[in-house]
C-alpha positions as CSV (number, residue, x, y, z in Angstrom):
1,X,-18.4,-22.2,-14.0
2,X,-19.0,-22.4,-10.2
3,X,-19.5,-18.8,-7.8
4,X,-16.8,-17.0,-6.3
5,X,-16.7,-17.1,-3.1
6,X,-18.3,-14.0,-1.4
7,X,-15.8,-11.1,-0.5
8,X,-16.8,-9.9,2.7
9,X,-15.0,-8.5,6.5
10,X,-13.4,-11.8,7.8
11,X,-14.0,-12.6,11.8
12,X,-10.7,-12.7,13.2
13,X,-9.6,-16.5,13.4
14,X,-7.2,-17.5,16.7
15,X,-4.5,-20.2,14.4
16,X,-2.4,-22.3,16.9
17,X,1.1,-21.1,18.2
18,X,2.8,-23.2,14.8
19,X,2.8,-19.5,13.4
20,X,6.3,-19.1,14.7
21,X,7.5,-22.2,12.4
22,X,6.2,-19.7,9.4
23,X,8.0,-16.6,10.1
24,X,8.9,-14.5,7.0
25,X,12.4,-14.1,5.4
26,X,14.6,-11.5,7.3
27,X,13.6,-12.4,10.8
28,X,16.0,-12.1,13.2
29,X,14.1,-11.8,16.8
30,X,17.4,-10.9,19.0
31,X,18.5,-8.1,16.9
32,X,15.0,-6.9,16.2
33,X,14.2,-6.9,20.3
34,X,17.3,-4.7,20.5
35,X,16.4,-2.2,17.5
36,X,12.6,-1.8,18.8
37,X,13.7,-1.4,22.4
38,X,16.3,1.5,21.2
39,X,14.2,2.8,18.6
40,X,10.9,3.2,19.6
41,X,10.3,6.6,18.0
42,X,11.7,6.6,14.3
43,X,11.7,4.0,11.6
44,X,15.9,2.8,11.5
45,X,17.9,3.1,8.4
46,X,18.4,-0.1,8.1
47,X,14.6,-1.2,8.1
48,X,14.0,1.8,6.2
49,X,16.8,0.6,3.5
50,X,15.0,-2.7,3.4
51,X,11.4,-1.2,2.8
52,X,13.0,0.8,-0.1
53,X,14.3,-2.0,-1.3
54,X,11.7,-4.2,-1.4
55,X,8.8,-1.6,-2.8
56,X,12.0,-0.8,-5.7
57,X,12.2,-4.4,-6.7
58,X,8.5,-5.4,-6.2
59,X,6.4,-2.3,-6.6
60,X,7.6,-0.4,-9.0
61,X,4.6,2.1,-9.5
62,X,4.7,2.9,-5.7
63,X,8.2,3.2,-5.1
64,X,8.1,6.2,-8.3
65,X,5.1,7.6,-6.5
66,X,6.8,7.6,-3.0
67,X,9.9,9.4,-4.3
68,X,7.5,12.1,-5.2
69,X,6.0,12.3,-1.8
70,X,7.9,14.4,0.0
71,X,11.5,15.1,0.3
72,X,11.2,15.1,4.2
73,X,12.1,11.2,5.2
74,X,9.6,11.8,8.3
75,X,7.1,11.4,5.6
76,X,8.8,9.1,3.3
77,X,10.1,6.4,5.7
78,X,6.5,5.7,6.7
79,X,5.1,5.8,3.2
80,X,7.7,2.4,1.9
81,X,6.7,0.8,5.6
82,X,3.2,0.6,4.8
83,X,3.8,-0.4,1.0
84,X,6.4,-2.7,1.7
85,X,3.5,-4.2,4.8
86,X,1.5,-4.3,2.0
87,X,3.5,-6.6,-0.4
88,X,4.5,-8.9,2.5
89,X,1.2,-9.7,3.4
90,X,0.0,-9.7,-0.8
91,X,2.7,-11.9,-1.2
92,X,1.6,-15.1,0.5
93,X,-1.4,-15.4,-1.5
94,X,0.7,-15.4,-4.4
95,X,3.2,-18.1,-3.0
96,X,1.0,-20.9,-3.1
97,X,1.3,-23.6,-5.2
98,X,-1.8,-23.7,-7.4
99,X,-0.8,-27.8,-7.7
100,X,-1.5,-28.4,-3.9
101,X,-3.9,-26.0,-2.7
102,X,-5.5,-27.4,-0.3
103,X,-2.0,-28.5,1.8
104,X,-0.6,-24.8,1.4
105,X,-4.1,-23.0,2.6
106,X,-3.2,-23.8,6.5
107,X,0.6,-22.9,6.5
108,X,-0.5,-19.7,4.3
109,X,-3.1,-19.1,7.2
110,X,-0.5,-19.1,9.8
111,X,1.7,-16.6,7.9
112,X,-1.0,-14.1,7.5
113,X,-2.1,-14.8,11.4
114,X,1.3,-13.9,12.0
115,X,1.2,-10.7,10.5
116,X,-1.8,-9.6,11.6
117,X,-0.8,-10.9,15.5
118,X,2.4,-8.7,14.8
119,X,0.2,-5.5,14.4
120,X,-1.6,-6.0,17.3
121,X,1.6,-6.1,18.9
122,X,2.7,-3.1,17.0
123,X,-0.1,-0.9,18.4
124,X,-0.7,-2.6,21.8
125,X,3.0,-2.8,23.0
126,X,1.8,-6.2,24.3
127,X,5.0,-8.1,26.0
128,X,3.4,-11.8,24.7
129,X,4.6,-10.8,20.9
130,X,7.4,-8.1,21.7
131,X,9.9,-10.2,20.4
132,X,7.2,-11.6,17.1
133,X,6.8,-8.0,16.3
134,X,10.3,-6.9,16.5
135,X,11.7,-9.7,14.5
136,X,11.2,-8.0,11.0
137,X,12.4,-4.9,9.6
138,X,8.9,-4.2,8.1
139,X,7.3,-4.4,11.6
140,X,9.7,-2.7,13.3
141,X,9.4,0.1,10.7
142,X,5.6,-0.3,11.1
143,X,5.9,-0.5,15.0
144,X,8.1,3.1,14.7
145,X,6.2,6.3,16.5
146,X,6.3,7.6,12.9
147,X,3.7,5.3,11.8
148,X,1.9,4.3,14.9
149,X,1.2,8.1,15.5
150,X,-0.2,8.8,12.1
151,X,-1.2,6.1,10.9
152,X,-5.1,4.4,11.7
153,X,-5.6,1.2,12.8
154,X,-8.5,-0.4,11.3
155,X,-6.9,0.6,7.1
156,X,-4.6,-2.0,8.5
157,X,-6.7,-4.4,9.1
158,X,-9.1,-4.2,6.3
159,X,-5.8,-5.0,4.3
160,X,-5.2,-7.8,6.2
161,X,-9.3,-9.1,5.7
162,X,-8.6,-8.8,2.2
163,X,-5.4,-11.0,1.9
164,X,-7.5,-13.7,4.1
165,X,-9.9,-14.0,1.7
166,X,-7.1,-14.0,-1.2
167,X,-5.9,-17.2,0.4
168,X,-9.1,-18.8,0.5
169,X,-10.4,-17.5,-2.9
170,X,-7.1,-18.6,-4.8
171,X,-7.6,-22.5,-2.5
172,X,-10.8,-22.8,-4.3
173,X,-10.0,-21.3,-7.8
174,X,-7.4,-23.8,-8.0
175,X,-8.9,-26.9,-7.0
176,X,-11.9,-26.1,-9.0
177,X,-9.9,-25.2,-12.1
178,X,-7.9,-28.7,-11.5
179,X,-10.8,-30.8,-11.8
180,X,-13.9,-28.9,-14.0
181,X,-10.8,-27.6,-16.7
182,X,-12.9,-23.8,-16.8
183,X,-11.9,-20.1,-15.6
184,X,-13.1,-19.7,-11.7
185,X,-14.1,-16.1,-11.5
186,X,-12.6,-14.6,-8.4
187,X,-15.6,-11.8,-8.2
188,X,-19.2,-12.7,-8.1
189,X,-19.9,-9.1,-9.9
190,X,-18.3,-5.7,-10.0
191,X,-19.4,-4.6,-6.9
192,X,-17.6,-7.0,-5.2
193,X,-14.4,-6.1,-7.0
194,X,-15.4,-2.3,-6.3
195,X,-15.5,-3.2,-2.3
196,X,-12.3,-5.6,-2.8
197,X,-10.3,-2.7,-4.4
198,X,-11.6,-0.6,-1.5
199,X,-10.4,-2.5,1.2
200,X,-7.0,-2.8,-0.3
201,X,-5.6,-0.2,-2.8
202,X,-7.6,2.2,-1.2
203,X,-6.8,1.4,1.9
204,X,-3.2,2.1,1.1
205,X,-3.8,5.9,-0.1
206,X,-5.6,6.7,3.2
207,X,-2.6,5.5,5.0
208,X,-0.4,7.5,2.6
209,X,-2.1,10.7,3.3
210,X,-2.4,10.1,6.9
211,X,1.6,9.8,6.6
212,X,1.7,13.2,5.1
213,X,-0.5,14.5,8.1
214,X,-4.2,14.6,6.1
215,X,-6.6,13.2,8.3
216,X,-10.3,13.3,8.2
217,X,-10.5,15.6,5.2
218,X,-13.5,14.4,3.5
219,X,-12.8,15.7,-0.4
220,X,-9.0,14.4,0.1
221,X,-10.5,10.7,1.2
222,X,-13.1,10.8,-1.4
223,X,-10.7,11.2,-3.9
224,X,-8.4,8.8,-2.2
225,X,-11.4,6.0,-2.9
226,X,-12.0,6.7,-6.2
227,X,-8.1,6.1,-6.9
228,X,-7.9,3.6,-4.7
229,X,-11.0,1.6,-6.7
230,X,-9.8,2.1,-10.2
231,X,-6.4,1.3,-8.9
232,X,-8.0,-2.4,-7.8
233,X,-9.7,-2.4,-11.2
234,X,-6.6,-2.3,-13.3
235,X,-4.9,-4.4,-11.1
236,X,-7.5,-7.0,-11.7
237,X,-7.1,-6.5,-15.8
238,X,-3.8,-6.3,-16.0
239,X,-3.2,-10.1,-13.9
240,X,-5.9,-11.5,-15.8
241,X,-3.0,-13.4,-18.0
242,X,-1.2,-14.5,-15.5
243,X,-3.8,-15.8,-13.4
244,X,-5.4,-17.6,-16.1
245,X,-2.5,-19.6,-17.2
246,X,-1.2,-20.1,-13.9
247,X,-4.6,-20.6,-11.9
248,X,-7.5,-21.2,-13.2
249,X,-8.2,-18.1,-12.1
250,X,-9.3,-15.0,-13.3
251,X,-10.5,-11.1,-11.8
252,X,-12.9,-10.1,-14.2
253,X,-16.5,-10.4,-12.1
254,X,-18.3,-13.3,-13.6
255,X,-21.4,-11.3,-14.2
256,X,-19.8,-9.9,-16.8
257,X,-17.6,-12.9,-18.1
258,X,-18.6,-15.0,-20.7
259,X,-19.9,-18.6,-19.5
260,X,-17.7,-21.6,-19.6
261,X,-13.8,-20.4,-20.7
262,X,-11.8,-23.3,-20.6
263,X,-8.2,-22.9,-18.7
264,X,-5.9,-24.5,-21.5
265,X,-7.0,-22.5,-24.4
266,X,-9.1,-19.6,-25.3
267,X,-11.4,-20.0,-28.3
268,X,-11.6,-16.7,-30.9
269,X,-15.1,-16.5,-29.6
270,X,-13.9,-16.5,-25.6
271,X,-11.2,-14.2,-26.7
272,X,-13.2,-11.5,-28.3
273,X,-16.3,-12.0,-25.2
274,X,-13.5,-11.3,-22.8
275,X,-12.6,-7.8,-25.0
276,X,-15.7,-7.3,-24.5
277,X,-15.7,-7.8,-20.3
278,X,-12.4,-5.8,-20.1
279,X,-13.9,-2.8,-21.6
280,X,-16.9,-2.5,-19.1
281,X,-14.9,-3.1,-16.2
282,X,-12.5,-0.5,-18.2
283,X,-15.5,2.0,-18.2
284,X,-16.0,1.7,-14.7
285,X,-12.3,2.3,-13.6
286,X,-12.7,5.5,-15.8
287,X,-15.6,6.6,-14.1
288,X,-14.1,6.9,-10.8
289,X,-10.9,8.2,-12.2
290,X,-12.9,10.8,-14.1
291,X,-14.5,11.6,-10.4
292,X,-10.8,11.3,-8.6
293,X,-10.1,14.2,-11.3
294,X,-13.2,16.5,-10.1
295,X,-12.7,16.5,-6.9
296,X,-8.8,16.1,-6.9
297,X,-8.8,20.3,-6.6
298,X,-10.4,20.3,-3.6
299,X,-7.8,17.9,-2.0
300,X,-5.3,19.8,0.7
301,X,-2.2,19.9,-1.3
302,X,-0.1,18.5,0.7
303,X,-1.8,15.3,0.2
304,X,-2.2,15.6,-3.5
305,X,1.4,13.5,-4.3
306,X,-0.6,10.3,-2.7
307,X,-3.1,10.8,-5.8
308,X,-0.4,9.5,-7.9
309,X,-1.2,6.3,-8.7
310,X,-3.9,7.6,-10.6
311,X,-1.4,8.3,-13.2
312,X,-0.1,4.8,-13.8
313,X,-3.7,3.2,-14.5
314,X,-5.1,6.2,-16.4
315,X,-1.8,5.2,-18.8
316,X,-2.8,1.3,-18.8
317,X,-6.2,1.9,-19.8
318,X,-4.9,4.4,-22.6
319,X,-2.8,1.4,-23.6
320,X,-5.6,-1.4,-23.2
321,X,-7.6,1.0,-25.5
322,X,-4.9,1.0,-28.0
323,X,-5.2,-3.1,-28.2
324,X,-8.5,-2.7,-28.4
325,X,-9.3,-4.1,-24.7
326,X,-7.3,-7.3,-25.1
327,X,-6.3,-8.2,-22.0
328,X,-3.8,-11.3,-23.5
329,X,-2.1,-8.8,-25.9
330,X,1.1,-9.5,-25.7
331,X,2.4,-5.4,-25.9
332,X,0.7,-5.1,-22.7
333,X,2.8,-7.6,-20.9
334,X,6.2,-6.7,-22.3
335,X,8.4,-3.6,-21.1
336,X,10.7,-1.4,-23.7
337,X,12.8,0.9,-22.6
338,X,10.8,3.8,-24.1
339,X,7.6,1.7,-22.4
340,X,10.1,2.1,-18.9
341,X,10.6,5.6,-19.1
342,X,7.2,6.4,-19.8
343,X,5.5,6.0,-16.3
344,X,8.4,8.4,-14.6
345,X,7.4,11.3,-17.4
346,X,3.8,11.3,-16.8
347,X,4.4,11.0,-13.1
348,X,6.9,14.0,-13.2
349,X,4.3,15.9,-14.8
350,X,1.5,15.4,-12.6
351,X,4.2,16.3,-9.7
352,X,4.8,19.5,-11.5
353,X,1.2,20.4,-12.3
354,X,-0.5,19.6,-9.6
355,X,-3.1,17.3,-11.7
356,X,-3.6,13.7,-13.1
């Protein structure tokens, strides 16, 4: 087993101009010039429609959590923007092909430059990427008064740090895993996961309470990072199937993984060490969910519905527990229709009681 590469703030890298061979799905630069130009204050309903969409189809957990937000659109519209950024940008990590690695890390580069290029534009108003910016319905949405106006800058970015190092880290995990034949660990140790999930999930709930008008409330963003970070932890048990059979690859910190787990099968010993990884890293998700819940009351309430994704992992730890921290069990990776209903319940409940 070889170290992760460090997670750290990535210096922003100029790519060349072959960025605009790369663009995403959905571009269309004429129309979008037109649609920024006329609608330079609120997010379109088109653009809006396709946000919705794509958070419905591909982010389940937030779409049910943004439907609670607020019934006022000024609020909601904003909200799917920045989710639907976020799965755009999560996405092209996920898109490469763990067989060639190394020829998809450059083109995958390019896309994220891209992105990142395109919120510069968004908040600069620069004329050289007008016409990059306005050539997607999510940065049009994003380049919208709602979200510019609310909406800080650098929570952006640190999303956007994050997803460059995804490339990199999931480059190496799979070239590694191609020719040693054991797990890479994509966290040198829990700390790293801690300031990973940070960066990203909890990134995502300062922008969401920034959209409902909360900004600089210390008990509200110190709740906010405590969901954010167990958010990231469950996130990183729940893909650890997937990214094992498919990369090599796996999120539990490698300080607390057993040595030497081969990627084609696990032994009964591997198996039960990994239980064994999954419920510390379990424990710590809980520990900041249990602090999320002591200082949740002290939140403004009109911020409180962003807490929501709290609700979702606090039910997939109660169901890791229930397979006794099996991470590869296979009731934790199929969906019922009483296991589909569930997560709309307990969120409805937290709505309605004003905890988690």
């Amino acid at each position: 087993m070889i170290a992760a590469i460090p997670y750290h703030p990535h210096a922003r890298k100029s790519l060349c101009s072959a960025r605009l061979s790369l663009l995403p799905r959905h571009c269309d630069s004429a129309k979008g010039i037109g649609l920024l130009r006329r609608n330079n204050g609120s997010i379109s309903k088109s653009d809006h429609s396709h946000c919705l969409k794509l958070v419905e189809t591909r982010d389940r957990e937030g779409f049910l959590c943004g439907l609670l937000l607020s019934s006022k659109f000024e609020i909601q519209k904003p909200y799917f923007a920045i989710r639907a950024f976020n799965i755009e940008v999560a996405s092209i990590a996920n898109s490469i092909d763990p067989r060639k690695p190394s020829v998809a890390a450059h083109p995958a580069k390019l896309r994220l430059q891209w992105w990142r290029e395109a919120v510069d534009a968004a908040y600069n108003g620069t004329d050289e990427l007008h016409s990059i910016a306005a050539s997607h319905p999510v940065i049009r949405s994003i380049s919208s008064s709602n979200v510019m106006q609310r909406c800080t800058r650098r929570y952006f970015e640190k999303l956007l740090d994050a997803r460059e190092w995804d490339i990199e880290r999931t480059c190496l995990a799979a070239e590694t895993a191609k020719h040693i034949g054991t797990v890479v660990p994509r966290f040198i140790n829990v700390q790293e996961l801690v300031n990973y999930a940070e960066d990203t999930m909890s990134s995502i709930i300062y922008l969401s309470l920034e959209c409902c008008g909360v900004w600089e409330e210390e008990e509200a963003y110190q709740v906010a990072s405590h969901v954010g970070v167990a958010c990231g932890i469950v996130t990183a048990l729940r893909s650890t199937a997937h990214l094992l059979s498919t990369r090599g690859e796996i999120s539990i910190p490698s300080d607390i993984l057993p040595k030497n787990i081969s990627t084609n099968v696990l032994r009964q010993e591997d198996r039960e060490a990994l239980c064994h990884s999954a419920n510390e890293l379990a424990c710590v998700a809980h520990h900041h969910l249990h602090e999320a819940r002591r200082l949740q009351h002290n939140a403004p309430k009109k911020g409180w519905a962003c807490f929501l994704p709290a609700v979702s992992a606090l039910s997939y730890l109660e169901e890791l527990q229930k397979c006794n921290f099996d991470v590869l069990h296979s009731d934790l990776h199929t969906t019922s229709a009483s296991s589909s209903m569930k997560l709309p319940l307990l969120l409805g409940r937290a709505w309605l009681t004003g905890h988690f």
